[in-house]
N, CA, C and O of each residue as an XYZ file, in Angstrom:
472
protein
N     -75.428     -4.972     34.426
C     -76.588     -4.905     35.292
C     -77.138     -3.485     35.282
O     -76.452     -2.548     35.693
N     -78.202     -3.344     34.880
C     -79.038     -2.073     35.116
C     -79.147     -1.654     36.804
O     -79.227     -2.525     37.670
N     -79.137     -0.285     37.090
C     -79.438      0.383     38.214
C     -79.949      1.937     38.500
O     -79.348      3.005     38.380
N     -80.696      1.768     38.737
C     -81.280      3.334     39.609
C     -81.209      3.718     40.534
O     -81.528      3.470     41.697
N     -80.437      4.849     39.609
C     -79.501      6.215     40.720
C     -80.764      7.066     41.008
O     -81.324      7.521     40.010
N     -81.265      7.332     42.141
C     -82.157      8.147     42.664
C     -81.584      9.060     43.369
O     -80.708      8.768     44.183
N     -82.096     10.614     43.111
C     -82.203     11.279     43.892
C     -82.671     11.836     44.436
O     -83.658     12.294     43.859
N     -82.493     12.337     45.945
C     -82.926     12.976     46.832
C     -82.594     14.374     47.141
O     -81.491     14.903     47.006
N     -83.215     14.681     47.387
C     -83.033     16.813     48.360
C     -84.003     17.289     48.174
O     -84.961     17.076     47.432
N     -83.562     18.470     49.402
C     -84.721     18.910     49.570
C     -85.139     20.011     48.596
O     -84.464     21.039     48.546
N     -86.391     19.828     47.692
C     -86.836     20.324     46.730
C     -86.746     21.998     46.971
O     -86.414     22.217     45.806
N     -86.776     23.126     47.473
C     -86.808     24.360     47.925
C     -85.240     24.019     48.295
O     -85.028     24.581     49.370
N     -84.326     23.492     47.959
C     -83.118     23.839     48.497
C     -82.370     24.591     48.069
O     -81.526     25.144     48.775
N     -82.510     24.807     46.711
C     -81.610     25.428     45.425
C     -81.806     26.573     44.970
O     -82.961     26.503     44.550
N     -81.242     28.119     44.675
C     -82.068     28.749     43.874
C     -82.320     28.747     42.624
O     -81.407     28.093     42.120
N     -83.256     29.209     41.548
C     -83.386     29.206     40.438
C     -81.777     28.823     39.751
O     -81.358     27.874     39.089
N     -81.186     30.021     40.260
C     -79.574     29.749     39.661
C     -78.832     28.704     39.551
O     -78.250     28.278     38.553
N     -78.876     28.178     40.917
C     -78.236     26.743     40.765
C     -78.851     25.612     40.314
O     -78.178     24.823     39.651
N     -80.058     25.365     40.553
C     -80.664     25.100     39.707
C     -80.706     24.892     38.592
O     -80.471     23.696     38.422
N     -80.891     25.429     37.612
C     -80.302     25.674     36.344
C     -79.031     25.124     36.565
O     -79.146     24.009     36.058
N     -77.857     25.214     37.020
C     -76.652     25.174     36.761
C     -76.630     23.472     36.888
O     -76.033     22.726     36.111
N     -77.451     23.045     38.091
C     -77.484     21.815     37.997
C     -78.032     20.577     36.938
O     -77.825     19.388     36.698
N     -78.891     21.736     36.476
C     -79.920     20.778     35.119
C     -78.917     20.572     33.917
O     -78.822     19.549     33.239
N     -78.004     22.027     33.745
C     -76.913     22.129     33.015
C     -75.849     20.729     33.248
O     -75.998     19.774     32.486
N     -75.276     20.700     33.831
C     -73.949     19.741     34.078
C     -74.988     18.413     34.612
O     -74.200     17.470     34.694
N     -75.862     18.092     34.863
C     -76.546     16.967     34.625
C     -76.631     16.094     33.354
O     -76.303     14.929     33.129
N     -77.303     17.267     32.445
C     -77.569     17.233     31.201
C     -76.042     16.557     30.212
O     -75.887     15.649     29.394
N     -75.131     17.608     30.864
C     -74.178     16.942     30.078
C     -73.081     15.341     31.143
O     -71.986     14.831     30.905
N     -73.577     15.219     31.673
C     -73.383     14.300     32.629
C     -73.697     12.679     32.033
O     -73.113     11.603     32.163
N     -75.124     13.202     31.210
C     -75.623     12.370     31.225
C     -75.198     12.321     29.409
O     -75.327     11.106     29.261
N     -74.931     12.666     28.482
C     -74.066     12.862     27.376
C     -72.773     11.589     27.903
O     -72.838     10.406     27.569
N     -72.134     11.934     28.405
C     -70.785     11.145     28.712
C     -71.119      9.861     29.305
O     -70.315      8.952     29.096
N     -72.107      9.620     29.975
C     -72.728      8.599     30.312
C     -73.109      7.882     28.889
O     -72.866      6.721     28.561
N     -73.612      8.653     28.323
C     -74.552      7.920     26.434
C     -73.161      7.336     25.696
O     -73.179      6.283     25.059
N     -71.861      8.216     25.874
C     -71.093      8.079     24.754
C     -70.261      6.575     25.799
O     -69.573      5.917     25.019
N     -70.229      6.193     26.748
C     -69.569      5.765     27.475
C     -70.413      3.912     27.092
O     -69.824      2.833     27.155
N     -71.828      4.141     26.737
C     -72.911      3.051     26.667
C     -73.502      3.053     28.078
O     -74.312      2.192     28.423
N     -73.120      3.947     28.820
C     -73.566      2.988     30.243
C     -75.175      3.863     30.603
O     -75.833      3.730     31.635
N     -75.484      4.675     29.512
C     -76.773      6.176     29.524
C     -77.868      4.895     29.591
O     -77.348      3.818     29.299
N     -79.292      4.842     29.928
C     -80.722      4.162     30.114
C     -81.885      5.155     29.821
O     -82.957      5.083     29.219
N     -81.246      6.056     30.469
C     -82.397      7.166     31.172
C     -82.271      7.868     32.201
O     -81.772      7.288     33.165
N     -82.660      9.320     32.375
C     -82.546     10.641     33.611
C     -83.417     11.430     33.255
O     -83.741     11.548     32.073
N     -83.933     12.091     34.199
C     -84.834     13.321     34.507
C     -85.342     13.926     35.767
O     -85.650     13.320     36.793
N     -85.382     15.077     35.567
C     -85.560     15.737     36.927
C     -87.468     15.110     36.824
O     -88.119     14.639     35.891
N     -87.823     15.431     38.331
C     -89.226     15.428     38.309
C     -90.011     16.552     38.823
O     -89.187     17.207     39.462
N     -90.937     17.033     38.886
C     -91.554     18.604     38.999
C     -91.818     18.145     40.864
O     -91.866     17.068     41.458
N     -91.910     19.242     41.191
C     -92.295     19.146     42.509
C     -93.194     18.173     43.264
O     -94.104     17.756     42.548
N     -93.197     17.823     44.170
C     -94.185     16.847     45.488
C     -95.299     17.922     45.443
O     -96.152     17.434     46.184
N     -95.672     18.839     45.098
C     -96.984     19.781     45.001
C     -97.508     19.285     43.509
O     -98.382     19.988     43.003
N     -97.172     18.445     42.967
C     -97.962     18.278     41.575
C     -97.583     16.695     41.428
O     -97.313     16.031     40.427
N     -97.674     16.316     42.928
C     -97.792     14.424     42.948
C     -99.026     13.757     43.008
O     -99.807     14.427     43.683
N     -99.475     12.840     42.635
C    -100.707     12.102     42.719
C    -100.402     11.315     43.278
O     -99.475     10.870     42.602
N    -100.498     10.637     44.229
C    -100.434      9.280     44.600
C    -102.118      8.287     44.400
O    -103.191      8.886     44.322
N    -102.032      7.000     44.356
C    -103.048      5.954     44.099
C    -102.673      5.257     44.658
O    -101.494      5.065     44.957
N    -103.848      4.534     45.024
C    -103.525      3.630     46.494
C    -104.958      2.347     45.677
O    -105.725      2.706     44.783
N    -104.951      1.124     46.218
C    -106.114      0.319     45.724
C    -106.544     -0.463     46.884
O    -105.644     -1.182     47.318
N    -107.441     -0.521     47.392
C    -107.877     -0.780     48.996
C    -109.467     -1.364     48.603
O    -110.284     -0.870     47.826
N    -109.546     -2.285     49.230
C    -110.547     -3.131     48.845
C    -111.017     -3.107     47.259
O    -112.076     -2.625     46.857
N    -110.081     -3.680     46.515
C    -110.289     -3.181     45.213
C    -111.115     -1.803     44.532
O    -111.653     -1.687     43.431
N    -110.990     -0.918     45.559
C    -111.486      0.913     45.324
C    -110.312      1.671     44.911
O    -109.222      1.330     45.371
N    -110.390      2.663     44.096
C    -109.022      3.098     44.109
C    -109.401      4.668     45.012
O    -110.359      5.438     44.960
N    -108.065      4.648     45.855
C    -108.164      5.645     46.455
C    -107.139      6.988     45.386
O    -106.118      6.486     44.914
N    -107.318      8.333     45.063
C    -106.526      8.892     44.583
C    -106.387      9.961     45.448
O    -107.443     10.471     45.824
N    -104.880     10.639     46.046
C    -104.817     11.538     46.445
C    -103.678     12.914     46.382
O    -102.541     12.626     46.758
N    -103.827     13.858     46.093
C    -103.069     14.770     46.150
C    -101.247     14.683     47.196
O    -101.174     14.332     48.374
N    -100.082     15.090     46.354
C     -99.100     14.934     47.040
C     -98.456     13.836     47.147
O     -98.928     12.777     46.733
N     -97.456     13.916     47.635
C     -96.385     12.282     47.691
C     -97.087     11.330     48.361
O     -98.156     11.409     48.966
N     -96.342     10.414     48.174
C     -96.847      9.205     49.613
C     -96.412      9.848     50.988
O     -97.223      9.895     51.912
N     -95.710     10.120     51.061
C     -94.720     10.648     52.423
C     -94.288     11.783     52.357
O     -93.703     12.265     51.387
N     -94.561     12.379     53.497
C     -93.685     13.693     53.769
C     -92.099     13.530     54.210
O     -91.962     12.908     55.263
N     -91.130     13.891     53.712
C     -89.829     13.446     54.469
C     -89.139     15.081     53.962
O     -89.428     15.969     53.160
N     -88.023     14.783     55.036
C     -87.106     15.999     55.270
C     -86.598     16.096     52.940
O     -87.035     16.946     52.164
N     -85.847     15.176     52.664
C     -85.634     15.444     51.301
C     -86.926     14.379     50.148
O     -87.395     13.295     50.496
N     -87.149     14.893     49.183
C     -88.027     14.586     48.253
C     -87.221     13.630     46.779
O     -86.098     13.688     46.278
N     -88.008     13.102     46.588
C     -87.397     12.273     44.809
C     -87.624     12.955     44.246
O     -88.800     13.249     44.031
N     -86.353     13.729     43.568
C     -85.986     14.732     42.556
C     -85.998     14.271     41.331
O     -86.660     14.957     40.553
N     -85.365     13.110     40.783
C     -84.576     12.726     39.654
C     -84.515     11.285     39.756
O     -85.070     10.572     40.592
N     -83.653     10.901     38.648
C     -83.350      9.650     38.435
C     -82.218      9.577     37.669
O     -81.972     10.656     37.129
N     -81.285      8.535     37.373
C     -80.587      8.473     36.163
C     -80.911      6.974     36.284
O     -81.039      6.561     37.437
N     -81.099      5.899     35.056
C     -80.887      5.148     34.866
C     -79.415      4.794     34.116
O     -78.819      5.513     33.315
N     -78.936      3.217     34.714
C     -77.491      3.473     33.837
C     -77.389      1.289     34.142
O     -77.920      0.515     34.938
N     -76.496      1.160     33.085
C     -76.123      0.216     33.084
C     -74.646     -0.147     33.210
O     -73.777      0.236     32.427
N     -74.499     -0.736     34.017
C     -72.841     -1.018     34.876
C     -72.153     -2.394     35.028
O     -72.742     -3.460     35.210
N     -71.401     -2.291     34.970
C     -70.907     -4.010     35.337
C     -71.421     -4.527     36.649
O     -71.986     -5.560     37.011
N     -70.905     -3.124     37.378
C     -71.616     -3.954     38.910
C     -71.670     -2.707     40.062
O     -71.860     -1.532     39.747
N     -71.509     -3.083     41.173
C     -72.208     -2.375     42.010
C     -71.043     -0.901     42.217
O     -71.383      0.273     42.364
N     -69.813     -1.390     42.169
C     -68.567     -0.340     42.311
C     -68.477      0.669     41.474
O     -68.272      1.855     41.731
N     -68.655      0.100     40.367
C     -68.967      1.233     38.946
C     -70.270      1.950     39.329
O     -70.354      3.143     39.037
N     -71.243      1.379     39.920
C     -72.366      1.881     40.036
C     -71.824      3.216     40.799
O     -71.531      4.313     40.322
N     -71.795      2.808     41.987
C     -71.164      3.840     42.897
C     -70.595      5.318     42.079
O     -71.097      6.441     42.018
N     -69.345      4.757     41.509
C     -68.072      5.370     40.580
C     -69.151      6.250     39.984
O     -68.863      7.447     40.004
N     -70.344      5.933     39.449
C     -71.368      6.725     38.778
C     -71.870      7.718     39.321
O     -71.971      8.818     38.776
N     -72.336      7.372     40.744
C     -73.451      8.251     41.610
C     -72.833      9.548     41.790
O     -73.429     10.620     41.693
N     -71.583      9.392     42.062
C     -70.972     10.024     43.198
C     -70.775     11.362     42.154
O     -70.749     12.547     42.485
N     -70.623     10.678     40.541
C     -70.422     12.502     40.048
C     -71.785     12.925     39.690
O     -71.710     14.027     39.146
N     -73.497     12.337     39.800
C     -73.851     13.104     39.612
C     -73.998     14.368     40.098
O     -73.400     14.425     41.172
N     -74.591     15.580     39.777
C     -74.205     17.169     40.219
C     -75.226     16.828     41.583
O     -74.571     16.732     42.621
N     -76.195     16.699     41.693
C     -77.007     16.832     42.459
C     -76.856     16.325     44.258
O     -77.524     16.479     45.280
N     -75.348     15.545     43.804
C     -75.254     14.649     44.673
C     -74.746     15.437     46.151
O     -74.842     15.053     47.316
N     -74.059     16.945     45.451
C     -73.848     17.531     46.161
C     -74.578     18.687     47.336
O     -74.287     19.574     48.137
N     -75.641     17.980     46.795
C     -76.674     18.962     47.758
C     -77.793     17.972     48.427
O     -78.554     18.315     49.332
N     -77.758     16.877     47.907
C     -78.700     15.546     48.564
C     -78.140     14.482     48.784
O     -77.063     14.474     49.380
N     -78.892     13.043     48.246
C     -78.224     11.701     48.728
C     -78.807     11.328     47.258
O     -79.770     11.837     46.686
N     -78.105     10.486     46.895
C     -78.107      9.612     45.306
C     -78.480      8.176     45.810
O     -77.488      7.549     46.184
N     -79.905      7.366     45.930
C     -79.526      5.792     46.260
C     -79.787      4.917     45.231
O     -80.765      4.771     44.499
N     -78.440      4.215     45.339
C     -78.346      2.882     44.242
C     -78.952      2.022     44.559
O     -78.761      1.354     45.575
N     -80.305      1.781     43.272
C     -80.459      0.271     43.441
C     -80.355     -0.449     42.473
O     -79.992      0.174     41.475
N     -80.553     -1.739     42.289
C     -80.357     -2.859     41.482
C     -81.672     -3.028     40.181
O     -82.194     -4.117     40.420
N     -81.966     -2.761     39.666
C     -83.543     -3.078     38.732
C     -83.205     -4.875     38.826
O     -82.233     -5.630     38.845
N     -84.513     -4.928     38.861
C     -84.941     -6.881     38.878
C     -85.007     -6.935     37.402
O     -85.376     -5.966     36.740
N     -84.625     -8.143     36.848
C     -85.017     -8.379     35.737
C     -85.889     -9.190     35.941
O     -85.632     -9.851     36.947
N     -87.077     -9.543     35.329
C     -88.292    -10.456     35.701
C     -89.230    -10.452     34.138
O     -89.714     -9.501     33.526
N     -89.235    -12.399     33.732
C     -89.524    -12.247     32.413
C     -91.064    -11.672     32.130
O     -91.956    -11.281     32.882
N     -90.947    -11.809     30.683
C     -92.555    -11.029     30.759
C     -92.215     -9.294     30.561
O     -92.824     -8.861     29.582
N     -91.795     -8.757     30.922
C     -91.778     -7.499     30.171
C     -91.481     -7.107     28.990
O     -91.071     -8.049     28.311
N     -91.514     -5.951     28.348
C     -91.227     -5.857     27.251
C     -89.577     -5.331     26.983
O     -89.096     -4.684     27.913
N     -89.060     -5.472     26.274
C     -87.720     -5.202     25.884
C     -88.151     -3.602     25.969
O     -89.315     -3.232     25.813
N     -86.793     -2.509     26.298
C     -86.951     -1.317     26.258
C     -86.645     -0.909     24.929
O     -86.727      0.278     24.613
């Protein structure tokens, strides 16, 4: 079963240094994840100051600067990964690096026909 590991924190939490240190042991995080089969996909994302959000309201599209929401921590990242099930999932989250300075939430991806194979 596919799942997305999301993460959270607060974006200004880190300095440059750790930072880095985190992109580092992510990076290879996500290596051991590839060699393991269970790798999909990960990446950090650039700041909530360079978000667009789109909205479609009476079939108009509204476009606006910034997240949808302001909240105490921001969507940093992602890892995609494929797992047997929800425990492994877990078993996953818990070492990414990031996890230690935010919240990681697991969810389930829908499979729903009609898409394209990745």
């Amino acid at each position: 079963m596919k799942y997305m590991l999301l993460i959270y924190m607060d974006e200004n939490g880190l300095s440059e240094t750790e930072r880095a240190q985190c992109y580092g042991e992510s990076a290879q995080f996500a290596v051991q994840l590839s060699k393991s089969g269970q790798y999909l996909g990960a990446g950090p994302l650039h700041p909530t100051s360079t978000a667009t959000s789109v909205r479609v309201r009476d079939n108009k599209r509204v476009v606006t600067d910034g997240p949808f929401a302001e909240t105490r921590e921001q969507l940093g990242g992602y890892f995609l990964i494929d797992s047997k099930n929800l425990d492994e999932a877990i078993g996953i989250a818990e070492r990414i690096p990031a996890g230690r300075w935010g919240t990681v939430e697991i969810r389930p991806v829908m499979e729903i026909p009609g898409l394209p194979a990745s």
